[in-house]
Structure formats: structure tokens, C-alpha cells
C-alpha positions in Angstrom: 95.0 76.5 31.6 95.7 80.1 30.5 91.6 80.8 31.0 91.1 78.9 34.1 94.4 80.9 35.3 92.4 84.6 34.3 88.9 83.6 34.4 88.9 84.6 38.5 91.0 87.5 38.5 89.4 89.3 35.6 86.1 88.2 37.0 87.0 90.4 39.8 87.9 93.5 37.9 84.5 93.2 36.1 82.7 93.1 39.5 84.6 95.9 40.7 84.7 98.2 37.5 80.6 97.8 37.7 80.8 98.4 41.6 82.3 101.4 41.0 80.2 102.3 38.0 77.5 102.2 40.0 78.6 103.9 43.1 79.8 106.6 40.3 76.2 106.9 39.2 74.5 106.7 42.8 77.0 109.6 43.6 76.1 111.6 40.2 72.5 111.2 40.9 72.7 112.2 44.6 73.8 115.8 43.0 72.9 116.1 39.6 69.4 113.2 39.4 66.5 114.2 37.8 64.4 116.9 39.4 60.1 116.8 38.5 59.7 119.3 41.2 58.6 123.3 40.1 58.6 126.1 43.2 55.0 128.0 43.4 56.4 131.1 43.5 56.9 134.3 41.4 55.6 133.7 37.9 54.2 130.2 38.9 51.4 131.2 41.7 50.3 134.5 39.9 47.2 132.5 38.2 48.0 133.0 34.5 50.7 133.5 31.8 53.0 136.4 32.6 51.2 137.3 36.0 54.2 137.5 38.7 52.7 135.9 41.8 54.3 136.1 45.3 55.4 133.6 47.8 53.1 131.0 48.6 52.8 130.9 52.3 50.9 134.6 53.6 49.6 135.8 57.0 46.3 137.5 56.6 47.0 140.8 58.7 50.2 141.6 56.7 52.5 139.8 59.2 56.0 139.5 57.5 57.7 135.8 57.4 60.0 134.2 59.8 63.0 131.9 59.9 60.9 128.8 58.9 62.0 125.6 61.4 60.0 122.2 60.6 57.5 121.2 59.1 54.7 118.4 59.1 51.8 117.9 57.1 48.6 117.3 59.0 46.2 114.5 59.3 44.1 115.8 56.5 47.1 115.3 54.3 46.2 119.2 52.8 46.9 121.6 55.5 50.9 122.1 56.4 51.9 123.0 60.5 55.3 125.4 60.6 57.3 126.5 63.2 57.6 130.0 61.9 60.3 132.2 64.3 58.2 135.2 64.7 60.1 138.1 62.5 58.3 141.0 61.9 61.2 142.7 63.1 63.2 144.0 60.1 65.5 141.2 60.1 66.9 140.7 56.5 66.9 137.9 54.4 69.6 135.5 54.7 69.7 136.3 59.0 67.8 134.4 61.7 64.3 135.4 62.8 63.9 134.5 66.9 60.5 134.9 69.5 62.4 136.2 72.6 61.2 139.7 72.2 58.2 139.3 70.3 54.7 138.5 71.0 53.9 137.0 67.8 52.2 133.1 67.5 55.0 130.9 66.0 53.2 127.6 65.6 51.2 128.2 62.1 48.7 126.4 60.1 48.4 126.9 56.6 45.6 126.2 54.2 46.3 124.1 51.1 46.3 127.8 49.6 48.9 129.3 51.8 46.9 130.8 54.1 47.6 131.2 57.7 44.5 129.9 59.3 45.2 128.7 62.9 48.2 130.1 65.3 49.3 129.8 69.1 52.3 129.7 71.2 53.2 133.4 71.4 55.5 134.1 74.6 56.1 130.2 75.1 59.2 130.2 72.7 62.2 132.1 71.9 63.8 129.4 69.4 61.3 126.4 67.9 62.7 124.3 66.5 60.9 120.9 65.7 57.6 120.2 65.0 55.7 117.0 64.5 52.0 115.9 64.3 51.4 112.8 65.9 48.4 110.0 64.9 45.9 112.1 66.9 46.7 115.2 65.7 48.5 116.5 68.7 51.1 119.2 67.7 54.5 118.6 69.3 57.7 121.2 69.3 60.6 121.7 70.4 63.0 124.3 72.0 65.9 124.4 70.9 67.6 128.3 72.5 70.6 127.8 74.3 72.8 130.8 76.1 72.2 134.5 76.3 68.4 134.6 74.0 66.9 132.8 76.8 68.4 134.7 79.6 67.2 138.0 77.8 63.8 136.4 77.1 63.6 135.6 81.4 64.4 139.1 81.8 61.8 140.2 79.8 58.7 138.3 81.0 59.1 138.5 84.2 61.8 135.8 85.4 60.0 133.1 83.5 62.7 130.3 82.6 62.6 128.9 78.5 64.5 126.6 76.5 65.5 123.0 77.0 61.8 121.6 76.6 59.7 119.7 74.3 55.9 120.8 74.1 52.6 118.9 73.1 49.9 120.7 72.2 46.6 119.7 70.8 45.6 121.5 67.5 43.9 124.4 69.0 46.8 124.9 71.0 45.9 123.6 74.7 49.1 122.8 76.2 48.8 119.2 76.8 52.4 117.8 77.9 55.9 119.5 78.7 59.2 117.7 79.1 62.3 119.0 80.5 62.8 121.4 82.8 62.5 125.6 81.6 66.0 126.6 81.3 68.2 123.9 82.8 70.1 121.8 80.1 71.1 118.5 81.2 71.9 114.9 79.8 69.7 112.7 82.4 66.2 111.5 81.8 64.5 114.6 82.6 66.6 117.2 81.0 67.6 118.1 77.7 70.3 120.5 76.2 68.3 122.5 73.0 66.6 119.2 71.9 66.1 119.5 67.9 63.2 117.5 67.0 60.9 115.0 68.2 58.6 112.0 66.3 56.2 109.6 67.9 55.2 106.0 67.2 51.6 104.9 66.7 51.6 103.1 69.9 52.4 107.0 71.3 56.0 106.3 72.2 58.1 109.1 72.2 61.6 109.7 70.7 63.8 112.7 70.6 66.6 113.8 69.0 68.5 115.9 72.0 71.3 118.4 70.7 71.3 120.9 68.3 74.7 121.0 68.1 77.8 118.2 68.4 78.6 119.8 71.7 75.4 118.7 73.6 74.3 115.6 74.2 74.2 113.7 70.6 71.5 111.0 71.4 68.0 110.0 71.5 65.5 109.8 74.5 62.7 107.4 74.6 59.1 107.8 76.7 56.5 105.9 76.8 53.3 108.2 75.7 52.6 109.1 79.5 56.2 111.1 79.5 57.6 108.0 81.4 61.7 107.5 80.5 62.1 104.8 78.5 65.9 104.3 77.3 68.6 106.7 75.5 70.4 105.8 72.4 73.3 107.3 70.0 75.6 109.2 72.6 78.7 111.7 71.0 81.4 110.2 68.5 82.1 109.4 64.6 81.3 105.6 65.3 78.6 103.4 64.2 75.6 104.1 66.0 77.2 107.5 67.2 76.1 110.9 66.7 77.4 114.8 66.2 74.5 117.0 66.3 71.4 115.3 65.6 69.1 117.7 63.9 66.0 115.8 62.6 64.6 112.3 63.3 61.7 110.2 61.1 60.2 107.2 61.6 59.3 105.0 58.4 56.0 104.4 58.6 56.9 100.6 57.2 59.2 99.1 59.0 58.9 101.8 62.0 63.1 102.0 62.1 64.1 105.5 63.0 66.1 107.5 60.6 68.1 110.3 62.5 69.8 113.3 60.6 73.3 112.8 62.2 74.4 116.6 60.7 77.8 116.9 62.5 78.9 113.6 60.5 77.3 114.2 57.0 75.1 111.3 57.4 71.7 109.6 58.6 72.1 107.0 61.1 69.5 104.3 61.3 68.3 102.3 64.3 65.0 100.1 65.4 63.1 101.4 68.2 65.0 99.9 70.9 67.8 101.9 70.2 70.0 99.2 68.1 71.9 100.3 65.8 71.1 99.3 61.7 72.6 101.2 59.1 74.5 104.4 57.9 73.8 106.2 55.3 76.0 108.7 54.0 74.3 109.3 49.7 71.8 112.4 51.3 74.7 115.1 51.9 74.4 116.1 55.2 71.1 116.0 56.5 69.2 118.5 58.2 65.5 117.4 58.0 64.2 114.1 57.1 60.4 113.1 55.5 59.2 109.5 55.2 56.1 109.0 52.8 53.4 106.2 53.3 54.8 105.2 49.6 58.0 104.4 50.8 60.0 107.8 49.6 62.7 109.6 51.5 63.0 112.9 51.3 66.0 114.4 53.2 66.9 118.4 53.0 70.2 119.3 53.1 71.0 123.0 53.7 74.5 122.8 54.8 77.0 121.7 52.4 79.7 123.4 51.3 83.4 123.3 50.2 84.0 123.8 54.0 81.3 121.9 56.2 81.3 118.8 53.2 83.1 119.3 50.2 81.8 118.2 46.9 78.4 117.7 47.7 75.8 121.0 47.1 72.7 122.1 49.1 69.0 121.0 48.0 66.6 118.1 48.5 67.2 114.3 47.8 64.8 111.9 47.0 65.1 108.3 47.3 63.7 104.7 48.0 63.4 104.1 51.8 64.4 100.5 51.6 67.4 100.3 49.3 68.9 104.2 50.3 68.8 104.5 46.4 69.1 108.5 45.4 66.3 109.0 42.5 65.7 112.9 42.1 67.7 116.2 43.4 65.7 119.8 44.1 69.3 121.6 43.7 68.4 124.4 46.6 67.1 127.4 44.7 69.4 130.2 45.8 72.7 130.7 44.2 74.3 127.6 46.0 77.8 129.2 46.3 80.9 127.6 47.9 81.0 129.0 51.1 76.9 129.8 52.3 76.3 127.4 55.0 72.1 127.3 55.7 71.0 129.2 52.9 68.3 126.7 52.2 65.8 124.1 53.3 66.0 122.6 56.9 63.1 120.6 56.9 60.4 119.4 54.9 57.3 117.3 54.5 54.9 116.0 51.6 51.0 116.3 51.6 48.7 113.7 49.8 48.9 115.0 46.2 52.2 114.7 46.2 53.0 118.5 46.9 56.6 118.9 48.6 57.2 122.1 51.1 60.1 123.1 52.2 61.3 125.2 55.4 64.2 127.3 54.5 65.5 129.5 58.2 67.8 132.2 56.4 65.8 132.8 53.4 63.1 132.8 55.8 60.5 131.3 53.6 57.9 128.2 53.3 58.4 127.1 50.1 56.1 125.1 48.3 57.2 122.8 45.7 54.3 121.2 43.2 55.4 117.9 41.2 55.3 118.3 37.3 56.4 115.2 35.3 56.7 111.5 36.7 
């Protein structure tokens, strides 16, 4: 009697005590996992023992490096497109770079060596922000200045409106599509308010993650490939399915659900592509950018955490399995990862077909190029 009476109830703590063991662990390896990542930089690119080497990513006329938005590998699987904001200008380290007053290309391709190879877009942009290749190529970005920049970037070319728009370009940099209107933010299906980032299906629908920040318009827009207005998903709130500041959106190449960097709530929300809601994930810190390998990897940059923004968790890159959410390996964010440093490191990043992992990092205003070393 006395087992049968105990058998359930104890049962219960076991299940519990290893539930919690396990969440214990998930949560230990979401900060402190296993890291088989080294950064090319310094010592590591200089081509021999004790030869410093600089950073990997170079212009070849000198040009100094931007504030780094996305990212995207090409369709070579070698070659890496950045939104690089201009710079050039004497801004310091650890400040944002912006195009309003500069005539410099901000949409770069680099070489598997670092090498700026193919540029465009000068006087189009004062803030890029998202970039993404889709399965032809075709270079998309996104605008993402709000307030007085664009208003001093009219003045200075001429009256011409910016911001609020999402451009497709093809990869020599024809202009090939524009959505939104130049300068007017909105919440219908024309208009955007500083849209963040932008991914396409392979049937060429398109999906964008509309607000920068939890005060615009927290969704998702859907076209069809023409630029026809599909549907709108997400809308402002802390509630399943709801979002504060998209920044970044993905689509698994597997299952083709959309995984959207919901930054305002320290979280990834997951939906199909008609908008329904699926899952929450809240193990990746809070997300900034999010990459999805053909191998079924996630690799999610967080540059925001803090004791403030999201206490207890740290800055850096997670790594984890796509279908079960599971946290593997952690790229702690290679500055000094202080307390109180919001956006001191990577915002976006993507992964070419060796397995190389780059990293675009705003404030330290760097492309940082990350080279796996052990299993």
C-alpha cells in the first residue's frame, strides 16, 4: 500500500527534478556551450606564426569600414554581400556609421579573401539595413532611417525623398523593384515605417519584417513576387504571435516556417507562411539577426543583452538545431561584454559552404569572419 501510495507522487518529482535538470543545462549551454569557432583576425589572418594580420574584410582604395548591417552569403556559397553604412568619415569605433552625407557605395561584395570586389547604391541610402539574396541572385535591402537623417539627406540632394522602402536589385546593381513610398511611413499595404529586413520564398514570395523599433508597426508584409499585397501578420503586443520590434526574419529552407527576431520581447516568434502563428522561442537571448543553414542549423546573433535590456543572458552568437530549438554552441561576442553596452556586437550573420561563419557587428563597425576549428 505504502509503494502504491508514493509510487505516483515521487514519480512526479523525478520527472520534474530531470525537467528542470535539463532546462538548467539548455539554459547553461545557451551562455556558456561549447564554442569550435576562431575569429580571422589579428594574429590569425597574418599567414604565419607570430605575423599580426588585420581585419579580414578590406576595400581596395583604402576606404575605412562602416557600421556593418546584414549580411547574406551568395549563391556561390563563397562570396559574402554586406550592407556596409558608408563611414569614411572619422566616426569612432563603438558609434554608428550612416550614408546621408556621403557618396560612398554601401551594398558590398566580398571575395572569399575579404576583398571588396563589386559595390553600388551610393546616394540611394542614408540607413541600410537588411539585405538578402534571393534564389536568383537578386540583391534585396532595406531602409530602415526614420526622422531628422532623412530630412537632412532631402536637403542635400536636391529634395529627393529616402527611407521607408525596400529595394531589389540584381547583382550588378540595376534597380529592379522598390516598395514603399520615399519618405512617407505608414502601416497600410503600400507603406512601411523603417522596415528592418526582408527574405523571399523560392516561389518569389516576399515577406518583410516592418519596424525597426516597438513603436512602429511590429508585423510582417506579404507580396507575391510581382510586389502584389499579399496579407500582414504579427501586429504590436507581448502575446503569442505578437511582436516589439522585429529586427530580422529567416525562412528554414526545410520546412519554409518563418523565424522572425521579435528583439523588443527577447525572443524569436515562429509562423508558417500564411501568417499563423507556431511557436516561441525564447533559449537565443534576444535576437537581432537570424541564419538558417541547408543542414538544418540556426544561428541567431544577439548583440543586445545586458543587465538592463535582458538580464542574465550575455551578447554573442548561438547555435542550435532548427527543429528541436536545442542551443549546441555559444560565440561569446568578442568585445569586453560588459553589463551595461547595449549593440557592441554582431547584428546579423550568415554561413558560406565550408562552414565559415561572418558576422556583422554596427558599433564595432566590422565584418568579422569566424572559421570553424574542431567538430
Amino acid at each position: 500500500m505504502c509503494e502504491k501510495r508514493w509510487a505516483g507522487p515521487m514519480l512526479l518529482v523525478l520527472v520534474l527534478l530531470v525537467s528542470g535538470l535539463a532546462q538548467g543545462r539548455a539554459e547553461l549551454d545557451a551562455q556558456m556551450g561549447p564554442n569550435p569557432y576562431r575569429p580571422v583576425d589579428g594574429l590569425a589572418s597574418g599567414g604565419g606564426e607570430n605575423l599580426m594580420g588585420g581585419p579580414w574584410a578590406s576595400f581596395p582604395d583604402g576606404r575605412a569600414m562602416g557600421s556593418l548591417g546584414s549580411v547574406h552569403v551568395d549563391l556561390d556559397g563563397e562570396h559574402v554581400w554586406a550592407v556596409v553604412r558608408c563611414g569614411d568619415d572619422g566616426t569612432p569605433r563603438g558609434e554608428q556609421t550612416y550614408c546621408d552625407t556621403s557618396d560612398l557605395d554601401p551594398i558590398v561584395r566580398f571575395d572569399p579573401d575579404g576583398n571588396a570586389v563589386a559595390m553600388f547604391g551610393s546616394g540611394l541610402f542614408v540607413w541600410p539595413h537588411g539585405l538578402h539574396v534571393d534564389a536568383e541572385g537578386n540583391v534585396w535591402v532595406t531602409e530602415s532611417g526614420t526622422g531628422a537623417r532623412l530630412e537632412a539627406a532631402s536637403q542635400l540632394r536636391g529634395g529627393r525623398a529616402f527611407g521607408h522602402q525596400v529595394f531589389k536589385f540584381s547583382p550588378d546593381g540595376e534597380l529592379l523593384m522598390t516598395l514603399g513610398e520615399a519618405g512617407v511611413e505608414g502601416d497600410g499595404p503600400n507603406h512601411f515605417t523603417a522596415p528592418s529586413d526582408v527574405v523571399t520564398a523560392p516561389n518569389g514570395d516576399i515577406f518583410i519584417a516592418d519596424g525597426h523599433n516597438p513603436t512602429g508597426n511590429n508585423r510582417v508584409v506579404k507580396y507575391s513576387r510581382d510586389g502584389t499585397f499579399v496579407t500582414e501578420f504579427g501586429g504590436t503586443g507581448y502575446g503569442p504571435g505578437e511582436l516589439r520590434g522585429p529586427h530580422g526574419i529567416a525562412m528554414d529552407p526545410g520546412s519554409g516556417r518563418l523565424f522572425v527576431a521579435d528583439r523588443g520581447n527577447n525572443r524569436i516568434q515562429i509562423y508558417d507562411q500564411e501568417g499563423n502563428f507556431v511557436a516561441t522561442w525564447t533559449q537565443f537571448g534576444k535576437p537581432s539577426g537570424i541564419w538558417i543553414d541547408e543542414q538544418g542549423k540556426i544561428y541567431v546573433a544577439d548583440s543586445e543583452s545586458d543587465m538592463e535590456s535582458n538580464p542574465g543572458w550575455e551578447k554573442g552568437i548561438r547555435i542550435g538545431d532548427v527543429e528541436t530549438g536545442w542551443v549546441q554552441h555559444f560565440i561569446l561576442d568578442p568585445g569586453d561584454n560588459p553589463a551595461f553596452s547595449t549593440g557592441s556586437g554582431a547584428e546579423f550573420v550568415t554561413v558560406d559552404r565550408h562552414g565559415n561563419l561572418y558576422a556583422g557587428e554596427p558599433r564595432p563597425q566590422r565584418l568579422q569572419k569566424y572559421v570553424r576549428v574542431r567538430p
